[in-house]
C-alpha positions as CSV (number, residue, x, y, z in Angstrom):
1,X,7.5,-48.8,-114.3
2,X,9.0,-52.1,-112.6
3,X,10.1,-54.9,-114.4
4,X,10.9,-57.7,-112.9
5,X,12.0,-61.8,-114.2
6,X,10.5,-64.3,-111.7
7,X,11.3,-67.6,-112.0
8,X,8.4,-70.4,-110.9
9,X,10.0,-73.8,-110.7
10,X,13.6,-74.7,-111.5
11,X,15.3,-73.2,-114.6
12,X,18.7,-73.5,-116.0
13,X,20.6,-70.2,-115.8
14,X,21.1,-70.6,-119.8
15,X,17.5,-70.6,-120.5
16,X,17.2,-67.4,-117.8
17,X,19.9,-65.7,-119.7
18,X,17.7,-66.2,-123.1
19,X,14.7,-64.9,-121.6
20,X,16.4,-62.0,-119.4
21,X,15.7,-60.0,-122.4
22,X,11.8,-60.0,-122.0
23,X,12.5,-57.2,-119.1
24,X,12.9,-55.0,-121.8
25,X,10.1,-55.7,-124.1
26,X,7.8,-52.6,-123.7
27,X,4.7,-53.6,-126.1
28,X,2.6,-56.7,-127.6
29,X,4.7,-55.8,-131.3
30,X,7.9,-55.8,-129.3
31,X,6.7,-59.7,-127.9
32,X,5.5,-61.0,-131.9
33,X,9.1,-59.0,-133.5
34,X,11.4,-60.9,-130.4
35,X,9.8,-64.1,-131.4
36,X,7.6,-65.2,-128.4
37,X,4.8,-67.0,-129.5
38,X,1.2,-65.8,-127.4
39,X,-0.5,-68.5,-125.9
40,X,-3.4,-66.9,-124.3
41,X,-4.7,-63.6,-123.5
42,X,-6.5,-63.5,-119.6
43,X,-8.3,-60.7,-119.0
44,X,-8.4,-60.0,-115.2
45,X,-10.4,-56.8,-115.8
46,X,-11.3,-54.1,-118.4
47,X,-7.3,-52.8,-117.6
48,X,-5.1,-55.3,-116.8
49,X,-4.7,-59.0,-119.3
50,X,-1.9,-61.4,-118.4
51,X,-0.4,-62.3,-122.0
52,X,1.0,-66.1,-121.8
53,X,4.2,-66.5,-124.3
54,X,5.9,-69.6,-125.1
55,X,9.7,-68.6,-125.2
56,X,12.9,-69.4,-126.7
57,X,13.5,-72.1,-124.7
58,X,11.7,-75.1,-122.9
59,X,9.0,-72.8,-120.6
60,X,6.4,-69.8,-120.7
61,X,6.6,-66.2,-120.3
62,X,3.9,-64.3,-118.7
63,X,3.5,-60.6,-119.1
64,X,1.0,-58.7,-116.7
65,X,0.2,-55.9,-118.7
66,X,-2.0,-52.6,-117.9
């Protein structure tokens, strides 16, 4: 499985450092328990969603799931 933190736009390396722990987040409950808060859900097909989190700090998370 790869895991993997883009950043898209600029970010201060204090915010990344809050949100470095979403690489280890394996599930939807493990997302809702760290405290994200979903957004939306975009299904791309019947597999694969993209699940939009608002994070700890200023910015959004976006999990491509399968």
């Amino acid at each position: 499985m790869k895991r993997e933190l883009r950043v898209v736009g600029t970010v201060a390396s204090d915010a990344l450092a809050k949100h470095d722990v979403a690489t280890k987040l394996d599930t939807l409950e493990d997302i809702l328990r760290w405290g994200g808060h979903v957004l939306d859900v975009v299904v791309q097909d019947e597999y694969t969603h993209d699940v939009i989190v608002r994070g700890h700090a200023d910015g959004f998370l976006v999990f491509d799931t399968t």
